[in-house]
PLY file of the C-alpha trace (Angstrom):
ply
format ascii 1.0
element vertex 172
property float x
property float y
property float z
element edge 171
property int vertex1
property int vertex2
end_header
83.29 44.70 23.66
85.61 41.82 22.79
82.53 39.93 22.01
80.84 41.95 19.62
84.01 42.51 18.11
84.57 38.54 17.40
80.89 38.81 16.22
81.48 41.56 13.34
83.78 39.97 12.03
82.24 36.93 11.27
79.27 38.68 9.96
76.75 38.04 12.90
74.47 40.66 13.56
73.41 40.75 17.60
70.74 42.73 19.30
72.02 42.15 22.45
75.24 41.49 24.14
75.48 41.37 28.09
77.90 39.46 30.34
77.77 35.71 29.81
74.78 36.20 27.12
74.21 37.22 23.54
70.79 37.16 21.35
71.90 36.70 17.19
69.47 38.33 14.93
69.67 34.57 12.69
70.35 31.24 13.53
74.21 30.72 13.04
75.35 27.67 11.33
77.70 24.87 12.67
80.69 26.84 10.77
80.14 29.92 11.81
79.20 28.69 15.59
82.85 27.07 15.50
85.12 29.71 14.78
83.51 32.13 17.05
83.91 29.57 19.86
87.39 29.13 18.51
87.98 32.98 18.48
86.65 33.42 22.11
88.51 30.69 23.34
91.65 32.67 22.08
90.59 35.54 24.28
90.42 33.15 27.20
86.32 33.41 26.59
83.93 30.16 26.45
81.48 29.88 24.32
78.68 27.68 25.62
76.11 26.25 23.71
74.40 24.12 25.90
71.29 24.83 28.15
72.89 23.03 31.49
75.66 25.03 31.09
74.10 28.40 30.16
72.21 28.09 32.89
74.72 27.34 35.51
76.45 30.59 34.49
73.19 32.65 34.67
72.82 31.20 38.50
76.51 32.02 39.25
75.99 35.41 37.62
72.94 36.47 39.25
74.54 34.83 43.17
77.81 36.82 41.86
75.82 40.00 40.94
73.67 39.79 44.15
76.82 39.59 46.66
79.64 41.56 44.91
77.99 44.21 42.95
74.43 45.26 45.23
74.43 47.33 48.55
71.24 45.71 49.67
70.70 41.98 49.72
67.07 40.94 48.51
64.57 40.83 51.10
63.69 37.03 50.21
66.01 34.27 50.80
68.01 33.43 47.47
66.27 30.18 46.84
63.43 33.06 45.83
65.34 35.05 44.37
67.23 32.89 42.22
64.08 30.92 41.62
61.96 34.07 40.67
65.13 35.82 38.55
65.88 32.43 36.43
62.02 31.69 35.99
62.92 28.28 37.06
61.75 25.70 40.13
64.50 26.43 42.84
64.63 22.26 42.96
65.47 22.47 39.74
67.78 25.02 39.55
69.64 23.15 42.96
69.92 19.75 41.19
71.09 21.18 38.06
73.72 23.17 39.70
75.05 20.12 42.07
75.24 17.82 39.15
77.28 20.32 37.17
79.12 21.92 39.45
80.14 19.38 42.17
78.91 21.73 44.61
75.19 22.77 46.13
74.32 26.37 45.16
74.28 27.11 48.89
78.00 26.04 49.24
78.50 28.57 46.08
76.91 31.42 48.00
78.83 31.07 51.28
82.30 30.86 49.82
81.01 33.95 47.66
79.65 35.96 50.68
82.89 35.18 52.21
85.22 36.32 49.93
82.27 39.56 49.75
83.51 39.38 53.41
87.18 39.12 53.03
86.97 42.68 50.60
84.59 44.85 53.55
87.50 43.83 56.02
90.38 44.53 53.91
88.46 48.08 52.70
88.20 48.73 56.74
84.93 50.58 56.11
82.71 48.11 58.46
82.82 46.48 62.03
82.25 42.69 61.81
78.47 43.36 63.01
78.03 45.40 60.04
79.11 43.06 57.67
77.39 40.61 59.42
74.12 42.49 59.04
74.72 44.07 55.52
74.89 40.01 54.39
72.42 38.75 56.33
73.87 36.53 58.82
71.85 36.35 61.77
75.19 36.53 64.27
78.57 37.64 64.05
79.53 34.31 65.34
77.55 32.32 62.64
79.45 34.59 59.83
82.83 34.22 62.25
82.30 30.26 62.10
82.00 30.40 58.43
84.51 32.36 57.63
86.50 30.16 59.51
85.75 26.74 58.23
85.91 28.65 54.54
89.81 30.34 55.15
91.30 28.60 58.20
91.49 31.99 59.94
89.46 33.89 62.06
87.86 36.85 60.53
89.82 39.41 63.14
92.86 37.44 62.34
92.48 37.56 58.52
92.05 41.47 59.50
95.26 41.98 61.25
97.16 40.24 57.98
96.51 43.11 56.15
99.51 45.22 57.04
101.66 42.98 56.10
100.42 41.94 53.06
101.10 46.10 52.33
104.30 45.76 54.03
105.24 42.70 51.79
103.95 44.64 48.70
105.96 47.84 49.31
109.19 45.56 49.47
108.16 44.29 46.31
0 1
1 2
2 3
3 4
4 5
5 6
6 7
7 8
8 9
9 10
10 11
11 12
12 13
13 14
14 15
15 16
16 17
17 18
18 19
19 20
20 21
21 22
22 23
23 24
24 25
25 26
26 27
27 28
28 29
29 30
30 31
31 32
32 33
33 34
34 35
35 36
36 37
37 38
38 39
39 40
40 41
41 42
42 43
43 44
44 45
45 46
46 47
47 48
48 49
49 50
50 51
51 52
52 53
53 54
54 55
55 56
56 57
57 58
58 59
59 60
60 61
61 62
62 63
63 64
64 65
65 66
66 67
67 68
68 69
69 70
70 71
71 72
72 73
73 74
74 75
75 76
76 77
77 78
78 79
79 80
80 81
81 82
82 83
83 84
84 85
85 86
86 87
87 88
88 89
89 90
90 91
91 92
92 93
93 94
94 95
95 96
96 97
97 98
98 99
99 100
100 101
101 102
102 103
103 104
104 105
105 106
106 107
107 108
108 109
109 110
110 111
111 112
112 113
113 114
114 115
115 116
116 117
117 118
118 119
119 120
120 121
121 122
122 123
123 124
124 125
125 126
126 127
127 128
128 129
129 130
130 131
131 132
132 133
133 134
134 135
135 136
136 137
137 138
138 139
139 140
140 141
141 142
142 143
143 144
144 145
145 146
146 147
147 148
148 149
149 150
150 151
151 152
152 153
153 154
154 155
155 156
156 157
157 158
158 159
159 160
160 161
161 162
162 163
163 164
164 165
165 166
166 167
167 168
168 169
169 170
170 171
C-alpha cells in the first residue's frame, strides 16, 4: 500500500504493484524516478532500478516464497524451479547471484530452510523427521548437521531453549 501511495502522489499511474515489483503505465523521467526512490527510501523501501539487482530480489523472493510461505516444496529441485519461475538459465541465475550477493544461491536456501526450521520447532507442531521430510532433506541427520554448522546448536538443543526464551520474556 505504501507504494502505491508514494506513486499517487507523484502522479504515476501503475497497473500493477506486487512485493518487490511495480509495472508504470509511462516511462517515468529521471525527476520523477528520483524522488520516488527518495520517498521509499524514507519508508525504509529501496527502489532498484537495475536489472542485476531486480533480479537478485526476484530469486530471493521466489527461494523466500517457496520455504516460508508454501506447505509443499516443488517436486523439482530448485535449480528447476528457480530456473523455470525466473525464465532464466539456472547458470545464469547462480553466477549472477554469487557475484552480487557474496553468497551461492544454494548457501541462500539452506540458511533459509533453516531458519523455516528454527519456526516448525519453536511452533512444536512437527517431530524432527517431519520437518525433515516436509523440506526435503533426505535424513534427519543431514538436516541435524546443517542446522548445526548454520546455529552452533543442535536442533533438539535449540528446541529445549524455548522455555526460557518464554521464561525470559514473561520477566520482561
Amino acid at each position: 500500500m505504501m507504494v502505491a501511495q508514494e506513486l499517487k502522489k507523484l502522479g504515476l499511474k501503475h497497473v500493477l504493484v506486487e512485493l518487490g515489483t511495480v509495472d508504470l503505465v509511462e516511462i517515468i523521467n529521471p525527476h520523477q524516478q528520483d524522488q520516488l526512490k527518495k520517498n521509499l527510501l524514507k519508508s525504509g523501501l529501496e527502489l532498484l532500478d537495475d536489472k542485476k539487482s531486480i533480479l537478485i530480489e526476484k530469486i530471493k523472493n521466489a527461494i523466500t516464497q517457496l520455504i516460508h510461505h508454501t506447505d509443499e516444496l516443488p517436486l523439482i529441485n530448485y535449480s528447476g524451479y528457480l530456473a523455470e519461475n525466473l525464465q532464466y538459465d539456472h547458470t545464469y541465475l547462480a553466477n549472477i547471484f554469487s557475484e552480487v550477493q557474496g553468497i551461492t544461491i544454494q548457501q541462500f536456501i539452506i540458511v533459509h530452510k533453516i531458519e523455516r526450521v528454527k519456526e516448525l520447532l519453536q511452533y512444536n507442531k512437527l517431530n524432527l523427521p517431519e520437518i525433515a521430510f516436509k523440506l526435503h532433506y533426505s535424513s534427519v541427520a543431514h538436516l541435524s548437521n546443517q542446522f548445526k554448522k548454520i546455529t552452533a546448536l543442535s536442533p533438539s538443543f535449540y528446541k529445549q531453549l524455548k522455555p526460557n526464551r518464554q521464561r525470559n520474556l514473561e520477566n520482561v
